[in-house]
DRENVEX-999826 format. One line per 10 residues: number of its first residue (from 1); their letters; for each residue y, x, z of C-alpha. Coordinates in Angstrom, 1 decimal, padded with zeros to 4 digits. Layout:
# residues N
NUM = A = Y,X,Z; ...
# end
This chain:
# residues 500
1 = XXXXXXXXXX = 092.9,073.1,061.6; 090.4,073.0,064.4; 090.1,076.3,066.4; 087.1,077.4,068.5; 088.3,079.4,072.0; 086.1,081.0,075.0; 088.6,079.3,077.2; 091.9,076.9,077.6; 095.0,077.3,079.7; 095.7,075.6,083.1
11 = XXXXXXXXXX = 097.9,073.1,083.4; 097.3,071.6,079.9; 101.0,070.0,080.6; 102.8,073.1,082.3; 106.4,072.0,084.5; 107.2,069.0,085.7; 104.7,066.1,084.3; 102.8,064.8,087.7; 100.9,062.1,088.8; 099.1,062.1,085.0
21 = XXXXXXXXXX = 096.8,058.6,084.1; 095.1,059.3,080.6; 093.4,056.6,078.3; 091.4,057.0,075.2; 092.3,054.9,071.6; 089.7,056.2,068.8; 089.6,060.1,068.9; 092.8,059.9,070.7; 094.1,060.7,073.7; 097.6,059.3,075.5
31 = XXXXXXXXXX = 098.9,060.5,078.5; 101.8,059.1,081.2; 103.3,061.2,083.7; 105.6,060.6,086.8; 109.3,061.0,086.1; 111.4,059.9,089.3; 114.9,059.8,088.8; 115.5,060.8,085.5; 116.2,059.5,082.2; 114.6,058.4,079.7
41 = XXXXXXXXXX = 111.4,057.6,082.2; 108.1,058.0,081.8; 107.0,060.5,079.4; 104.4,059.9,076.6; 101.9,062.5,075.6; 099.0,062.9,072.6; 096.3,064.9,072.3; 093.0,065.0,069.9; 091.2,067.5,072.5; 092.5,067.3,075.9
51 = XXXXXXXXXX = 094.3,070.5,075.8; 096.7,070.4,073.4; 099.3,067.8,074.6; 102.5,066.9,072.2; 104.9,064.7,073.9; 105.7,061.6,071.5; 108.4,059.8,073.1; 109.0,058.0,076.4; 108.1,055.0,077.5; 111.1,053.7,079.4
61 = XXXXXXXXXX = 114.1,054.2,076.6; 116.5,051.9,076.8; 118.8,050.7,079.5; 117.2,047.0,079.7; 114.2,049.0,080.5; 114.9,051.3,083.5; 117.7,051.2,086.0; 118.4,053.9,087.9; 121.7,053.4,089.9; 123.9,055.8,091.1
71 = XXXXXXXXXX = 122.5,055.7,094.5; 119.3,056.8,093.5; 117.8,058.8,095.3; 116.4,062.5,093.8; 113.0,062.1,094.4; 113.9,058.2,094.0; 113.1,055.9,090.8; 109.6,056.3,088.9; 106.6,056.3,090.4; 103.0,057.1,089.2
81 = XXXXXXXXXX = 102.2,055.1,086.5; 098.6,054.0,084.9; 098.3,054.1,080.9; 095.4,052.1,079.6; 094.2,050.7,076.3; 093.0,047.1,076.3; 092.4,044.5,073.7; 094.4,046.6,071.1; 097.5,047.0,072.7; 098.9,050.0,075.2
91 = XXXXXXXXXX = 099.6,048.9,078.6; 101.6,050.6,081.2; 102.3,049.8,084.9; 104.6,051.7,087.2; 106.8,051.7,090.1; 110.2,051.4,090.0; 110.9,052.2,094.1; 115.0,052.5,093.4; 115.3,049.2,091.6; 112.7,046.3,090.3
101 = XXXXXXXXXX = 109.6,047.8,092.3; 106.7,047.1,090.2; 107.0,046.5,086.4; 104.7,046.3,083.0; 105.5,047.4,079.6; 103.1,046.8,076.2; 103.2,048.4,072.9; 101.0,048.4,069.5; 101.8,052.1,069.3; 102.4,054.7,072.9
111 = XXXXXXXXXX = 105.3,056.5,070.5; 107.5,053.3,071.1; 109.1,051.1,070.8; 107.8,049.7,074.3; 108.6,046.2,075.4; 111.6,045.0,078.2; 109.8,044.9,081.9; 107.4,042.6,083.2; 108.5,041.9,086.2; 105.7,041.8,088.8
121 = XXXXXXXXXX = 107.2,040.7,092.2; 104.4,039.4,093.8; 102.6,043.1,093.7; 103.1,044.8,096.7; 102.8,048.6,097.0; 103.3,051.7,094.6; 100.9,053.3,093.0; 100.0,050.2,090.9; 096.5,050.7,088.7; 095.2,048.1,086.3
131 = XXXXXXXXXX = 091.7,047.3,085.0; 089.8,044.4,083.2; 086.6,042.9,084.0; 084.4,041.2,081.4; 085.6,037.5,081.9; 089.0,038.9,080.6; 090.4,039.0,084.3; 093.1,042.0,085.1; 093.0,043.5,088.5; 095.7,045.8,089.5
141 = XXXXXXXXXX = 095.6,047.8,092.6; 098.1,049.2,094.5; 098.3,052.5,097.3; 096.9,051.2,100.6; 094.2,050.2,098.7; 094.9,046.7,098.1; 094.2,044.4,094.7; 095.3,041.5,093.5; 094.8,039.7,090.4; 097.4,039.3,087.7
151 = XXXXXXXXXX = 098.1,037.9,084.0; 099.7,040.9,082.6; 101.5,039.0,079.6; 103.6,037.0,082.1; 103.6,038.9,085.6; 102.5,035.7,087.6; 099.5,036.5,090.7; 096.3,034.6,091.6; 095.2,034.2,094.7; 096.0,037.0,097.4
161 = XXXXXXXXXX = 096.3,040.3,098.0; 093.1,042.0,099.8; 092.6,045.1,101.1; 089.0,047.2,099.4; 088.7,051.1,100.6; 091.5,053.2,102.3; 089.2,056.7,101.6; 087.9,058.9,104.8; 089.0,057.9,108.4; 092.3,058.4,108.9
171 = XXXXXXXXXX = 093.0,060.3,105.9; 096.6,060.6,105.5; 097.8,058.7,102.4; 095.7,056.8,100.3; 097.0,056.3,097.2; 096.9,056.5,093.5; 094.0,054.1,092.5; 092.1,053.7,089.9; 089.2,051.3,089.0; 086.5,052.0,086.3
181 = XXXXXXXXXX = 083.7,049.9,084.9; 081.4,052.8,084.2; 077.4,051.6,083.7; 076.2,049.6,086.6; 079.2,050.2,088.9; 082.7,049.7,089.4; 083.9,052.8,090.8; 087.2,053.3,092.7; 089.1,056.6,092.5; 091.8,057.8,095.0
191 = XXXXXXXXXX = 094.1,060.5,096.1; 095.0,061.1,100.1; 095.9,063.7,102.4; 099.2,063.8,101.1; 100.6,065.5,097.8; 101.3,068.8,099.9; 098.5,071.5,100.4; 095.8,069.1,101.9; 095.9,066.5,098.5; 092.7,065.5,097.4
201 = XXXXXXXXXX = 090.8,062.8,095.3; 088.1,060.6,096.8; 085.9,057.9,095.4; 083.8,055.0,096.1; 081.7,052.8,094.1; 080.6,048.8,094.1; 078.9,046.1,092.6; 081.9,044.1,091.7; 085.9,044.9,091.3; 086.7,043.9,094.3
211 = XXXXXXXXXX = 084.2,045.7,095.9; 082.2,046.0,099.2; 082.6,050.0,098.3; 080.4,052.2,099.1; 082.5,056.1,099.9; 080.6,058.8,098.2; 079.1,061.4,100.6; 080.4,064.5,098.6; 083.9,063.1,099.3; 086.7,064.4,098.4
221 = XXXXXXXXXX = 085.3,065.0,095.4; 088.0,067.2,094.2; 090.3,069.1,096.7; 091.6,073.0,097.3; 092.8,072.5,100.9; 091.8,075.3,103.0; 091.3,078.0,100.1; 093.4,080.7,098.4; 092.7,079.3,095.3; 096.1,080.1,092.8
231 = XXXXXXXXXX = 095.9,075.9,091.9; 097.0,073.9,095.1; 097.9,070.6,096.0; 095.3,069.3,093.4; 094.6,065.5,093.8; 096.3,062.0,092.1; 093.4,062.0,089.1; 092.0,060.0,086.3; 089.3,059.6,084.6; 088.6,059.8,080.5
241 = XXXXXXXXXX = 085.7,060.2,079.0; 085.2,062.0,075.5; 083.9,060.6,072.1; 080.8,062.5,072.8; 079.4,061.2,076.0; 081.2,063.7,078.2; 083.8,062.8,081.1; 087.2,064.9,082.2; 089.6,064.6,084.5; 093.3,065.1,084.2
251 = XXXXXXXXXX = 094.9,065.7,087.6; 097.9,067.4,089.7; 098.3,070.7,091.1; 100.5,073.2,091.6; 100.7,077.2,091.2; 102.3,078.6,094.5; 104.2,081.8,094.0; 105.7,084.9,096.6; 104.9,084.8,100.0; 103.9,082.9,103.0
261 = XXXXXXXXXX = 104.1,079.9,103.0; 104.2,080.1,099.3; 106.7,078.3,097.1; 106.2,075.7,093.9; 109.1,075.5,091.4; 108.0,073.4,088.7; 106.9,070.7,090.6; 103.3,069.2,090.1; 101.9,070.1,087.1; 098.9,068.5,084.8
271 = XXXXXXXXXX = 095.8,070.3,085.0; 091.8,069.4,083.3; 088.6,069.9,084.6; 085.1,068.5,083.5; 083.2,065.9,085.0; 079.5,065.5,085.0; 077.1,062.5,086.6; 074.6,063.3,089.7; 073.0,060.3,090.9; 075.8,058.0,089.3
281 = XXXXXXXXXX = 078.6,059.9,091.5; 081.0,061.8,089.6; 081.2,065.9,090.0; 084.1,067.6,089.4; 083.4,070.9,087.5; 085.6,074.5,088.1; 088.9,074.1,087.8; 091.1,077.6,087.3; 093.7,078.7,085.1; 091.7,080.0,082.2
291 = XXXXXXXXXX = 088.2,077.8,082.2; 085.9,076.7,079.4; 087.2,074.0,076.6; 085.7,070.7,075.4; 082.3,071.0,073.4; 084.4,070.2,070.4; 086.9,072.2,068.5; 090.1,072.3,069.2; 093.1,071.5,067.8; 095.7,073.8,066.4
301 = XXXXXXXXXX = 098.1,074.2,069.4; 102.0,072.8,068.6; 103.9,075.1,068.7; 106.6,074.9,071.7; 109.8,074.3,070.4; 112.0,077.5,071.7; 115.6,076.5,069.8; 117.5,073.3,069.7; 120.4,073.6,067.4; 121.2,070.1,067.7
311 = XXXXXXXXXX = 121.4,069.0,064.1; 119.7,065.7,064.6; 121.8,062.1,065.7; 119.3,061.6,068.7; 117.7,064.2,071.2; 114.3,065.0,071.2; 112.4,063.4,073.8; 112.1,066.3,076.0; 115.5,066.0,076.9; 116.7,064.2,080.6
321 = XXXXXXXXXX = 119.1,063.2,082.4; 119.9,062.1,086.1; 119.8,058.2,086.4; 121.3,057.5,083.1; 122.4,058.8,079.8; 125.1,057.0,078.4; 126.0,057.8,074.4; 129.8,058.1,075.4; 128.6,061.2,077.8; 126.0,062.7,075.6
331 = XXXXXXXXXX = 126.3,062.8,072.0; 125.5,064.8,069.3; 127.8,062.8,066.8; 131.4,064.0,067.7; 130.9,067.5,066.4; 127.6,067.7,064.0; 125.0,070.4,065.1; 126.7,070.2,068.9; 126.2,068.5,071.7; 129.0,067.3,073.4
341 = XXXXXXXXXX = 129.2,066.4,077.0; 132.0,064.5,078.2; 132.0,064.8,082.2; 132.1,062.1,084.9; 131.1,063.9,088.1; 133.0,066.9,089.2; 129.7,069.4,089.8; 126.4,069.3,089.4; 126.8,068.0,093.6; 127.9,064.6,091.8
351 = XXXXXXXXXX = 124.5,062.2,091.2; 126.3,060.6,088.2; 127.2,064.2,087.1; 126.5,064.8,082.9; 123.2,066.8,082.5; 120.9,066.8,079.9; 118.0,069.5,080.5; 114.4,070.4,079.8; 111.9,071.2,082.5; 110.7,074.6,083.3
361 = XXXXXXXXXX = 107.6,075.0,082.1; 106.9,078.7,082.6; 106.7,081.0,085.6; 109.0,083.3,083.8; 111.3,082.4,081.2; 114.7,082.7,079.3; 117.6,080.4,078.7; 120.4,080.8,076.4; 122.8,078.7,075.3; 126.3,078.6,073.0
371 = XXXXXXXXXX = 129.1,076.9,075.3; 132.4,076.3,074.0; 134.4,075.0,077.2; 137.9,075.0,075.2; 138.5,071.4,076.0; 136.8,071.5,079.4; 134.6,073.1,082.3; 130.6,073.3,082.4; 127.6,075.4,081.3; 123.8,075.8,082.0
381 = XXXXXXXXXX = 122.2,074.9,084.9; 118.7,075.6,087.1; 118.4,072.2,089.1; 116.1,070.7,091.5; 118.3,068.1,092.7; 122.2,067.6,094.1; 121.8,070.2,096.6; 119.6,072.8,095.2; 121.3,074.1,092.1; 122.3,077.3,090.3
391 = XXXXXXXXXX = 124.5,077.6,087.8; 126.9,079.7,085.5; 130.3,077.8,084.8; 132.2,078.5,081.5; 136.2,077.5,081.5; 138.5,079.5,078.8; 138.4,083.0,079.4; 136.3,083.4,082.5; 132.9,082.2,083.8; 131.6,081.6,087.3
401 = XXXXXXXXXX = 128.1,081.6,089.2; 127.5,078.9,091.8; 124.8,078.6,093.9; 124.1,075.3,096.0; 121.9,075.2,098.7; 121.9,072.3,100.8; 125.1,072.1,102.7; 126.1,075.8,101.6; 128.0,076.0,098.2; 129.5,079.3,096.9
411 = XXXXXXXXXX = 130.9,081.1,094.2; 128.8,083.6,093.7; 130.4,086.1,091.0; 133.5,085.7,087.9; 133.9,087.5,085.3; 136.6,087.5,082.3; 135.3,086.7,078.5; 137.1,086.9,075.4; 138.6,083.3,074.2; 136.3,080.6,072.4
421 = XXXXXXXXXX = 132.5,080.3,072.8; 130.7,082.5,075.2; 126.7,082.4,075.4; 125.5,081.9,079.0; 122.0,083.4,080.2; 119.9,082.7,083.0; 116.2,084.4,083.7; 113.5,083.4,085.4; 111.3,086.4,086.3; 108.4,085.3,088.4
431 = XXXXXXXXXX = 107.4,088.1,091.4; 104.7,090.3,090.5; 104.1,092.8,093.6; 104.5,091.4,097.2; 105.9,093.9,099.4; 106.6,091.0,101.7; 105.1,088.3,103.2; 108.8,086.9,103.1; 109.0,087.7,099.3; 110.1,084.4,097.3
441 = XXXXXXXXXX = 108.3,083.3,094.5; 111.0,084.7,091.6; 114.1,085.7,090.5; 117.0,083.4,088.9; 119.3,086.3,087.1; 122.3,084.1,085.6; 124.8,086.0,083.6; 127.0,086.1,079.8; 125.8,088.1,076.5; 128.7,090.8,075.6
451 = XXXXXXXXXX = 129.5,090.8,072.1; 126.5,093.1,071.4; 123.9,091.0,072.5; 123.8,093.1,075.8; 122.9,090.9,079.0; 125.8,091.4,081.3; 124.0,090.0,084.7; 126.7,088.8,087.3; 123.7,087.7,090.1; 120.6,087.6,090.6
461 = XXXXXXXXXX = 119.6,084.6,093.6; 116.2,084.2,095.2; 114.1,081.5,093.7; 112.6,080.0,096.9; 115.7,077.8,097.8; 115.1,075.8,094.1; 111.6,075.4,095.4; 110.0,072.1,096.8; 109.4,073.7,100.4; 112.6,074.2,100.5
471 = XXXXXXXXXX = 114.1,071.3,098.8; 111.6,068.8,099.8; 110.9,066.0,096.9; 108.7,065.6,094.3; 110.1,066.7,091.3; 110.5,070.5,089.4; 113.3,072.3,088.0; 115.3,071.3,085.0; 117.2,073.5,083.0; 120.1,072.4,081.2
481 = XXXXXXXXXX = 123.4,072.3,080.2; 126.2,070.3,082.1; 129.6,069.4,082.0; 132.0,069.3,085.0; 135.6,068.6,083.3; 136.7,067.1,080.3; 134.4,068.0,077.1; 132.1,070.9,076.5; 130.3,071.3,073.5; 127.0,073.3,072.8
491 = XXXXXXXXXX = 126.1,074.2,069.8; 122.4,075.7,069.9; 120.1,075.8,073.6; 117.1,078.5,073.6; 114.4,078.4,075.8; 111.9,081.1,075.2; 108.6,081.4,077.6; 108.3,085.1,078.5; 105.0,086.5,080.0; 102.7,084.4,082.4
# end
């Protein structure tokens, strides 16, 4: 049932879901995020307010859709992609910078099935946008800014490439296009400055798609560079507007944490903030953690799914994986209600290594999860990528704590358990009083439940090192389960969001 609220939360889509392009079917909204080098790619979200996002699939699920080889890069494979609805059919472009570059998908419905690749190699540039004029023609534009006209059923180009606006005078980075038809203009949106603390979104506006553009003096028209505010990095935007009249914009940002320089765990995340029209240029309204809603009501908020026992023959989508997911790895058919991870690399060090996880999506949080390592080696896992990585190792009768961080790997602690299944823990617990201007951002406890239920916590690591000024990238944490030897099997994961 519809709810009324004094305010919403901020991000909409909390953890790792950046580089968001929305689109509007009916009363309903779809939303595509960035999601680099795992797998399945591209995740697919609905809402019927804005605020309350339920993930429905992902786009990019099958094998003859993505490849991701073992040489991706972390940080590697997907790349900002633009959802629109046209002609009664989704459309979806996105970058592929670790294998086929830029490639379009189509679908009747944004829960799947989505269509093989169109291949577009005659688009040049990431970032890739696309938007129809009224004779039916399809531009897309690309980072840079450049354009180009395409026929996005078949792939093929007309004409060439040329460049329209690149954003302020040597502004670092323009990227992330997008072109709008809205009343007498065309406008063109862009982020630059970079995705780091001086991101920010710029626009221009012309008579035609392919401009002359004209830069709007209020540019950048959203941006928190040079502020305190707790939301940084905000930029990479998009436009909606709601069945009333009114216009939003979904964007990233991120929520810094600890000390100086300040550190960002869960990658970019997908915030909302109103829009409203001062002599046909866009204004961004306030944008905070708790801010005013739609003028509509709002939608019962899902709620988040805390336990996965398992019990169903596929995962739900919320589920990834690095590079690939073959069934022969990751199954929950062998043993019914588990899931059973047959290993191929050695550690979580290994890019082909068997993961499946869930991003972090709170600043605090707690995992726990049922390992039986009888016919193998792994457990649960905090990851940011091959070289950033905490974990706690199960193998009959003892378990293990390993930290990686970048060249350094250690054990950190063992202790004995009792033979068969042992329940692993790890806790997030974000830092509430800086004592420091050193002081990290939280605290990764990892350790095993006794046979009371008691915690028994074997370390507890500093939270900076899984961070993205540490790590560098563009991705978050993931949380999940692995396996390093042989076959593990898990028969229930918890996540459960603790106090923000």
């Amino acid at each position: 049932m519809p709810e009324t609220s004094a305010t919403i939360n901020n991000p909409v889509i909390p953890g790792f879901y950046p580089d968001p392009s929305v689109c509007r079917a009916g009363e309903d909204y779809y939303l595509a995020c960035s999601s680099f080098e795992y797998f399945p790619g591209v995740p697919i979200f609905h809402s019927r307010d804005l605020v309350h996002w339920t993930q429905i699939g992902n786009a990019l699920d099958r094998p003859s859709q993505l490849r991701l080889p073992p040489d991706t890069t972390s940080s590697g494979g997907l790349y900002a992609p633009t959802l629109r609805y046209h002609d009664g059919r989704f459309w979806l472009i996105v970058t592929n910078v670790s294998g086929d570059g830029n490639v379009l998908f189509t679908a009747t419905d944004p829960a799947g099935p989505w269509s093989d690749p169109i291949r577009l190699p005659a688009v040049h540039g990431i970032d890739p946008d696309l938007a129809w004029d009224d004779e039916g023609n399809c531009w897309c534009t690309v980072a840079g800014v450049s354009q180009i006209r395409i026929d996005p059923r078949t792939g093929e180009t007309f004409g060439e490439s040329r460049h329209l606006w690149s954003g302020a005078p040597g502004a670092k980075a323009p990227e992330a296009p997008h072109l709008y038809h809205i009343g007498d203009y065309w406008y063109l949106l862009i982020a630059e400055g970079g995705t780091e603390r001086c991101h920010g979104v710029s626009i221009a506006r012309g008579r035609t798609p392919g401009g002359p553009f004209e830069p709007c003096p209020a540019n950048p028209i959203l941006t928190h560079r040079g502020t305190d505010h707790p939301i940084q990095n905000t930029g990479h935007g998009d436009l909606v507007q709601g069945p009333d009249g009114s216009w939003w914009m979904v964007f990233l940002g991120v929520r810094p944490h600890g000390g100086t320089p300040g550190w960002h765990v869960m990658g970019r995340e997908t915030f909302l903030a109103p829009v409203t029209w001062v002599d046909d240029w866009p204004v961004v309204g306030e944008v905070s953690p708790a801010m005013a809603p739609p003028p509509w009501p709002l939608e019962k908020p899902a709620a988040v799914p805390v336990r996965d026992d398992f019990d169903l023959s596929e995962l739900a989508p919320g589920w990834i994986s690095p590079r690939s997911r073959p069934a022969q790895n990751h199954t929950t058919k062998e043993r019914p209600g588990w899931l059973s991870l047959r290993a191929r690399g050695e550690s979580l060090d290994d890019p082909e290594v068997t993961f499946v996880g869930r991003r972090q999506q709170h600043l605090s949080c707690r995992t726990r999860v049922l390992v039986d390592p009888a016919e193998g080696r792994g457990g649960v896992a905090v990851r940011l990528d091959e070289e950033h990585h905490y974990e706690i190792e199960a193998t009959p009768g003892q378990v293990q704590v390993l930290a990686r961080i970048g060249p350094l790997r250690s054990v950190v602690a063992s202790h004995p358990t009792a033979p068969g299944a042992v329940v692993l823990r790890i806790e997030v617990a974000a830092t509430r009083q800086f004592t420091d201007a050193r002081q990290g951002p939280d605290t990764v406890s990892l350790g095993v439940e006794d046979a009371q239920g008691t915690f028994v916590e074997l370390a507890a690591l500093d939270g900076r090192y899984l961070s993205t000024e540490v790590a560098g990238g563009f991705t978050g944490r993931v949380i999940g389960a692995y396996a390093a030897a042989g076959t593990v099997h898990f028969d229930w994961f918890d996540y459960e969001p603790l106090d923000d």
